[in-house]
N, C-alpha and C positions, 0 to 999 in steps of 0.2 A: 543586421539585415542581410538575403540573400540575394545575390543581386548576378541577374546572366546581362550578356554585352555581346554586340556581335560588331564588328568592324575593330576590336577593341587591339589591334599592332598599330590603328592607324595614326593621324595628328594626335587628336583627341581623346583616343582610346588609353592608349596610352596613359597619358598622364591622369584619367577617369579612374582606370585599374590603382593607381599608384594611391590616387584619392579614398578609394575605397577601401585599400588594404591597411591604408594607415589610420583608419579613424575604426577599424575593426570587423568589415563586413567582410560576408565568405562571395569570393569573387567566381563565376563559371564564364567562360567566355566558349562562341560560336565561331569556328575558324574553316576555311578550305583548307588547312591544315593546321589541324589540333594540335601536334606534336610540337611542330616548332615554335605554335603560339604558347601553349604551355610552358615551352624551357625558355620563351623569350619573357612571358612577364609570373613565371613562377605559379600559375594557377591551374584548375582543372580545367579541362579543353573537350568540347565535341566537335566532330567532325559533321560539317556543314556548306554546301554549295548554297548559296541564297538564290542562285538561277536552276538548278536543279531538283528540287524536291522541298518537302516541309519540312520544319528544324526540326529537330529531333526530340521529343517527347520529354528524355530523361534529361536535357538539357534546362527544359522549363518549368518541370512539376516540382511543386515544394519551393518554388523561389518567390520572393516579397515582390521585384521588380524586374523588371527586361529594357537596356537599353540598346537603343538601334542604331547604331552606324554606320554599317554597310552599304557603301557604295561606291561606284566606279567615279574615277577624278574626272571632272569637268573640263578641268584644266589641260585641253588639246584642239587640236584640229578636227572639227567634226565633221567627219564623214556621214555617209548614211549609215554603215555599218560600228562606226563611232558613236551615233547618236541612238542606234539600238539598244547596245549595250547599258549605254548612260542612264535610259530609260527602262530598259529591265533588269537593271541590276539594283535600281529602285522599287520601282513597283511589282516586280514580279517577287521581287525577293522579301517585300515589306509582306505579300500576298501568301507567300509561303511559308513569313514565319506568324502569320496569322493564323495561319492552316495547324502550325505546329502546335498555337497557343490552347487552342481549340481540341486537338488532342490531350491535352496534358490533362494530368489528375493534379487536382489542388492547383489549378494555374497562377500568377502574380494577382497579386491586385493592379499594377499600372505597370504602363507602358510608354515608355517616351522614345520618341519616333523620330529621330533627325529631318530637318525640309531646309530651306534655304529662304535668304530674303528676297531670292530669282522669283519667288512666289510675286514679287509685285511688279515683276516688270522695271521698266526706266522710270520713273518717276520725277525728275527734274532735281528744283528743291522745293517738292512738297513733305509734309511731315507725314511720314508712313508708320499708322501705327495697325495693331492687329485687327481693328474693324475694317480696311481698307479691304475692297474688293481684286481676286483674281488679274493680273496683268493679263498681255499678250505675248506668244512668242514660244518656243521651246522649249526652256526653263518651264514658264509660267506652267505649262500643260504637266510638264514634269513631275514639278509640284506637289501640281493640285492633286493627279492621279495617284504622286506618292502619300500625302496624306487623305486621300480617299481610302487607302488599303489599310493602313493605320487605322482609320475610325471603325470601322467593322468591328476590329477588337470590343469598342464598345456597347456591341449587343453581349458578348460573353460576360462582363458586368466588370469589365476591367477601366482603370479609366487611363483615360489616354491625352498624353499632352506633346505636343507639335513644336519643338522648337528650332524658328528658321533664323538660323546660324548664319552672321555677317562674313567678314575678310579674318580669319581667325590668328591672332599676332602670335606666334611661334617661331621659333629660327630656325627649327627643327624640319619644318616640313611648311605647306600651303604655298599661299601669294608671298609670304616673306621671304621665306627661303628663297624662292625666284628672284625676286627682288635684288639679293643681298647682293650678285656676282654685277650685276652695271652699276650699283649705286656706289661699290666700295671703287670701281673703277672711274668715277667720276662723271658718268655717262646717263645716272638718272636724271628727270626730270617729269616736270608735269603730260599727262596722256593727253590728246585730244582738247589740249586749251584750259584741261587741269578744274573745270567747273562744275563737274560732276562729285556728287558726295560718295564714300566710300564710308558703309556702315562698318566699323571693325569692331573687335572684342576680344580684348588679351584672352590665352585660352584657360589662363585661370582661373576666371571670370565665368568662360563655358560650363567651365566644371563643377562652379557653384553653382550654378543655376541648374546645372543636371540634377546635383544632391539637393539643393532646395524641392524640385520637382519629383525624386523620390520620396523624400518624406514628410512632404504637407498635401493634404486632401484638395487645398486650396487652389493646386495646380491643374487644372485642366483646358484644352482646349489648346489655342495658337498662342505661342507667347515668341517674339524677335529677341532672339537672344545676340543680342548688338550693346553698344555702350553707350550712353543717355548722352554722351559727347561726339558725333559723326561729324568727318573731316572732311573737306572738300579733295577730292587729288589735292590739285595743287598746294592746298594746307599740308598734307598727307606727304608727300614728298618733302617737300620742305623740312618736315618734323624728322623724317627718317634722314637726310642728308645732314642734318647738324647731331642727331644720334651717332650715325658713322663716322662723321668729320669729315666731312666730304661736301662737295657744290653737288647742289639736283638743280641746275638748269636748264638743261639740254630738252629741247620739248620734242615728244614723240608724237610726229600726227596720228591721226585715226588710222588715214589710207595707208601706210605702213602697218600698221598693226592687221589691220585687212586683208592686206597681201600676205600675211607672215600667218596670220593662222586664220583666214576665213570669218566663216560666221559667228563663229567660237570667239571673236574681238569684240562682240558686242559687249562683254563682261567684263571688259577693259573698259571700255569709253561710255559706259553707263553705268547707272547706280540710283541709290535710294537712298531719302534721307529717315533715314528706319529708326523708328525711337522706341524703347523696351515699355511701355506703357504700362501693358499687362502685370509683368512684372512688378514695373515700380509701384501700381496702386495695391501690391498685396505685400508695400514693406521692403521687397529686394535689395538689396545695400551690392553697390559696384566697390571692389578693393581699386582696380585701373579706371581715372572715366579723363584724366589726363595724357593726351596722346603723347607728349615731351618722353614721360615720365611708363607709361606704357610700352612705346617702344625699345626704350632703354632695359627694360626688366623685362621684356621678349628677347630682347640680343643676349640676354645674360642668363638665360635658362640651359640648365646642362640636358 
């Protein structure tokens, strides 16, 4: 299979690339710098701004599949000119490589489009599965707009599937990596009374479900690419503090978290109990759906 990737130095991409090259597909990845994406994970590379213009033609003609992961980290203080970006480096750029797809001669047949489980908003502990309705909120608009730009592909006769990606377990990079510097120092503990769920999903786990998504027709539409086991915080720390060997006692309020990064804390003290439905009714097999044993084999990934 030939398969293009745009986001692909990132968490995910990453180890996506690594997936691909080892089971034998020809890898093209889309970078704002080709060059160095190239000598970083050994593949062909075009050059690509996703805010700037439409991906480029010769990047996508002749390839089986296109995956999307480009985007700017959430993970900050959002400004106005913070929370521009966040949103056009989404949809402008999902927008633009839609424009690209649509140039190409011989385009993919599928596309799968990164979203997030931000698509649902706070949701308490209700069970969140992919029929659930649009949240409120920043994120939620994010989202929606980001896979609005993604579905267009599907008048080009491409098909297109959505997967909105939980708390992704990596040591490498995301919410774990953050994580690792107070928890090994003794200093985690539960967020805001620790009663909110935390949908995660080893990134291993991602990465099946990408390559499932490329090569079964069965795949379309919104699928939560989360683990059929979602922890509460305070499960969730807990799990990670006897992973490190270490106490997560220490409780972080909200209004600290508030003061420290703004609006941007709501994605701390909120969450979804997000359960891969979609998935599971078409057979999906999880290797991680135990968080003990999950965390430990994210702390131990080189």
């Amino acid at each position: 299979m030939k398969v293009t990737i745009t986001g692909a130095t990132g968490l995910i991409g990453r180890r996506l690339v690594r997936a691909l090259k080892l089971r034998g597909d020809e890898v093209t990845v889309l970078s704002r710098d080709a060059k160095s994406a190239s000598e970083q994970l050994g593949v062909e590379a075009f050059d690509w701004d996703p805010r700037r213009g439409l991906a480029p033609s010769s990047g996508l003609s002749g390839r089986d599949g296109v995956v999307h992961l480009a985007g700017e980290s959430v993970a900050q203080r959002w400004s106005p000119k913070t929370k521009r970006r966040i949103k056009e480096s989404r949809v402008v750029g999902t927008q633009n490589l839609v424009g690209g797809l649509r140039e190409a001669d011989n385009p993919p047949g599928v596309l799968i489009s990164s979203s997030a489980v931000g698509y649902y908003g706070p949701r308490g502990d209700e069970v969140v599965q992919e029929s659930e309705p649009l949240g409120r909120g920043f994120l939620c608009e994010v989202c929606a707009d980001w896979e609005r730009e993604a579905i267009v592909a599907e008048a080009l006769g491409i098909r297109v599937v959505r997967l909105r990606t939980g708390i992704v377990l990596d040591r490498s990079g995301g919410a774990l990596k953050q994580m690792l510097g107070p928890f090994k120092a003794g200093l985690g503990g539960p967020i805001a009374g620790g009663n909110h769920f935390m949908p995660w999903i080893h990134v291993d786990d991602v990465v099946a479900m990408t390559l499932s998504a490329l090569d079964s027709a069965q795949w379309v539409g919104p699928f939560n690419a989360t683990a059929p086991t979602p922890a509460t915080n305070k499960e969730f720390t807990k799990s990670l503090g006897r992973a490190l060997g270490r106490p997560a006692v220490a409780p972080i309020p909200a209004i600290a978290l508030k003061a420290l990064y703004g609006e941007m804390s709501e994605i701390l003290t909120t969450g979804q109990n997000a359960q891969p439905a979609a998935a599971l009714a078409l057979g999906h097999g999880f290797t991680h759906t135990d968080l003990d044993e999950a965390l430990k084999a994210a702390l131990s990934l080189s």
